[in-house]
Each structure stands twice: as C-alpha cells, then as structure tokens.
C-alpha positions, 0 to 999 in steps of 0.5 A: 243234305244230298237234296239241298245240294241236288237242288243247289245244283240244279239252280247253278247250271242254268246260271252259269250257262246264262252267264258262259252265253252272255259272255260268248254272245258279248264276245261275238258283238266285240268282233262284230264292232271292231271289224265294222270299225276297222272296215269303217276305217279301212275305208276312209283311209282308202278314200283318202288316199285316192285322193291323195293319189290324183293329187300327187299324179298332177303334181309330179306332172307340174313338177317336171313340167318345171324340171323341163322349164328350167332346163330349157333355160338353164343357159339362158343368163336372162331369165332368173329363176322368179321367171321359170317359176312364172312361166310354169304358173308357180311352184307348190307341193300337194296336200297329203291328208293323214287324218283317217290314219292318225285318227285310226292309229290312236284307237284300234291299232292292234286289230290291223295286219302289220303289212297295213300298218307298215304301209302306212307308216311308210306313207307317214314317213314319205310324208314327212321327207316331202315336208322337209324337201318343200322347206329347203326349196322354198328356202332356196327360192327366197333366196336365189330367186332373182338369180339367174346363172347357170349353176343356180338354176342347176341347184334348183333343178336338182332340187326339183329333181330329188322332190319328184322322186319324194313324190314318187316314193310317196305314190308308190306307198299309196299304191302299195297300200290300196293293193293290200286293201283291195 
C-alpha cells in the first residue's frame, strides 16, 4: 500500500507541476496581450488626437478671426451678419474624432490608469458641450442671419466668444492627455 501510494505520488507532482507552469505561463501571455492591446490602443488614440489638435488649432485661429470680423462691424447697420460670415469664408466647427476611445472603452477599460480615463472622459464631455454651442449658434444664424443691428451682432459675438473657450477647453484636455501618455 505504502508502494501504491509512493507511486501515486511520484505520478502527481510532475502533473501538477505541468499544470501550475501552463497556468503561470498562460497567465504571463495574458499580460503580454493586454499590454500589446493597451499599447495598440494608447497609440491610435494618441494619434487621433493629434489630429484633433491641428484641427481645433486652426479653427480657434477661424474663430476669432470671425470674433474680430464682427467686431470691427458690430456698429456698422449695413452689414448683416450673412456678410461677416462671408467675409471670413463661413462658420463651422472641427470634426473631433473619438472612435479609438469608444472603441477602447467597450473592451479593455479596466486595465488603463484612471488619470487616462479621466482625461478621456473629459475630452468626451468638452465634445459634447462643443456639439450643443455649434447648435445654438447654427440656430441662431438661421435666424438672424440677414439681421444687422448692433445687439444681434452682439449676441452673435459672444456666442463666438463662449464657442472658442469650448474650443480651448477641449484643446486643454487633448494636451492633458498626450502628457500623461508620453
């Protein structure tokens, strides 16, 4: 009996041994993945928001060029606010990307640092409140757009105003994340 178990033994080490090594080694290939997922990630993201970053840069330079347009015209009763628009080539906003993000925040969120994440978020969040000062803009354009008094021209700079702090909001959390990546 004493030799059955002996034997029993000896058969269940190296077994068990094999089966704490896969595991180990299985274990290790998991980080392996995930850090080259979360490096794969980080990177897209990054790249992404770079080009975010030029585009905002150009378009803040836009925006106070039209800040300054309407200024400059803001007593002038002759020129509607359709002719500033003109005269700086038009009003938009920049196309702020997020898919790498969204993407990312559907698999593998947990395995990022919160201070990524938070800053992400933020830029989400500076996303959404660029969305709804476009919309009241565009809304106020369709409807004052022939309008050319002093206090419309007022409202509508200021509008511009408050959308160019969005878009420097929205700047500064780009730039806060790519420190905390690099």
């Amino acid at each position: 009996m004493k030799k059955q178990i002996k034997s029993l033994v000896k058969e269940m080490i190296p077994v068990t041994l094999g089966i704490l090594i896969a595991l180990l080694l299985n274990n290790w290939k998991e980080q392996y993945d995930d850090k080259k997922f979360i490096d794969k990630v980080l990177s897209s993201v990054t790249k992404e928001l770079n080009e975010n970053k030029l585009a905002l840069d150009s378009s803040i330079i836009d925006h106070v060029k039209l800040r300054d347009t309407i200024n400059f015209y803001l007593e002038d009763d002759d020129v509607p606010i359709s002719q500033i628009i003109s005269k700086v080539k038009g009003f938009g906003a920049s196309s702020i990307k997020t898919a790498s993000w969204k993407a990312f925040l559907n698999q593998k969120i947990e395995l990022v640092d919160y201070e990524i994440i938070s800053a992400l978020s933020d830029i989400e969040e500076d996303k959404d409140h660029m969305k709804i000062s476009i919309t009241k803009i565009m809304d106020f354009l369709y409807e004052n757009m022939h309008e050319s008094g002093y206090q419309n021209k007022q409202l509508f700079q200021i509008a511009v105003n408050d959308f160019i702090f969005v878009e420097n909001e929205l700047l500064k959390g780009h730039n806060k994340y790519l420190q905390l990546v690099h």
